[in-house]
N, C-alpha and C positions, 0 to 999 in steps of 0.2 A: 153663693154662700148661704148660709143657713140662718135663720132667726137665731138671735142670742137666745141663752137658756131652753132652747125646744128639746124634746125629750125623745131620745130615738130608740126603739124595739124594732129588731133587726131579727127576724126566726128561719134558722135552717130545716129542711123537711129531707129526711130520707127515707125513700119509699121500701113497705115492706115487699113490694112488687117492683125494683128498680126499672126492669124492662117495657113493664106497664103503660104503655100511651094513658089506656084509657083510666088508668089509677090516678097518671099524673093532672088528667083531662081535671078529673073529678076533683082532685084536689084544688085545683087552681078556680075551678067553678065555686067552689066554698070559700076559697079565699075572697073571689069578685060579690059575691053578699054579702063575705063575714066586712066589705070593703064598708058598707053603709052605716057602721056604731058611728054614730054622729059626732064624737071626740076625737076621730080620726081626721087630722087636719090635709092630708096625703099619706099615698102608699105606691108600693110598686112591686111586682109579684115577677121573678126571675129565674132563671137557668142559668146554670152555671156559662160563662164563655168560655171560648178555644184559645181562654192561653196559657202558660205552660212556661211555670216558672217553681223552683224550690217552696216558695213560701206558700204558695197558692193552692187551698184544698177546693179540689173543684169534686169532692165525691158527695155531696149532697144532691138532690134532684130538684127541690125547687124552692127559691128564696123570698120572703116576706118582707120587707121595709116597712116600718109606718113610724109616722112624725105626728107627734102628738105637742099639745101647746106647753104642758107641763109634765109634772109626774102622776099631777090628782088625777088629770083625764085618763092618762095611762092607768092608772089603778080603776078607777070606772070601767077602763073597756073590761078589762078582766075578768071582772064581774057581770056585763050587760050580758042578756040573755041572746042576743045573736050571735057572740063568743063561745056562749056556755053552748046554745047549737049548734054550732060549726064541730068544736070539739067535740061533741059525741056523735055526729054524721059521719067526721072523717078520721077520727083517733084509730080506725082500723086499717087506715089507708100506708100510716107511717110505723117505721120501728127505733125513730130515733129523731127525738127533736135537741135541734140547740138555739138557745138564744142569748142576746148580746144587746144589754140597754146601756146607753151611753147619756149624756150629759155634759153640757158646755163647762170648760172651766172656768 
């Protein structure tokens, strides 16, 4: 289970090259640096799995988790300059981001 109150940013990535190994390489390479903004308390960087159910959109290509302590640190990453690098390295990479920040109730 989770710390009470931790602040979760959860980012889907669909590549504009879906077939691309080495697009998704690359991506996931900038996710393992963009891993070091120091308010990042964990992360986990994923592929869709093989299951196969109605509710389940497994068309994205590679998935982001990070657990952060609150909302402040979450807003700090945002802003820190290894964020602001990552996105302009690899914002050529994808054609469609979604993300999903949740909060304890």
């Amino acid at each position: 289970m989770f710390e009470k109150n931790v602040f979760i940013h959860h980012v889907y990535f669909w590549l504009s090259n879906p077939e691309s190994i080495a697009d998704r390489n690359q991506l996931t390479e900038g996710l393992n640096k963009l891993s070091s903004v120091t308010t990042i308390k964990t992360f986990h960087i994923g592929v869709p799995a093989t299951t196969s159910r109605e509710v389940i959109d497994s068309t994205y290509a590679v998935s982001w988790l990070l657990l952060f302590k609150n909302k402040e640190d979450q807003d700090s990453y945002q802003t820190d300059p290894v964020h602001l690098k990552f996105v302009d390295d690899c914002k050529h990479l994808w054609n469609k981001v979604v993300v999903y920040d949740t909060v304890s109730l």
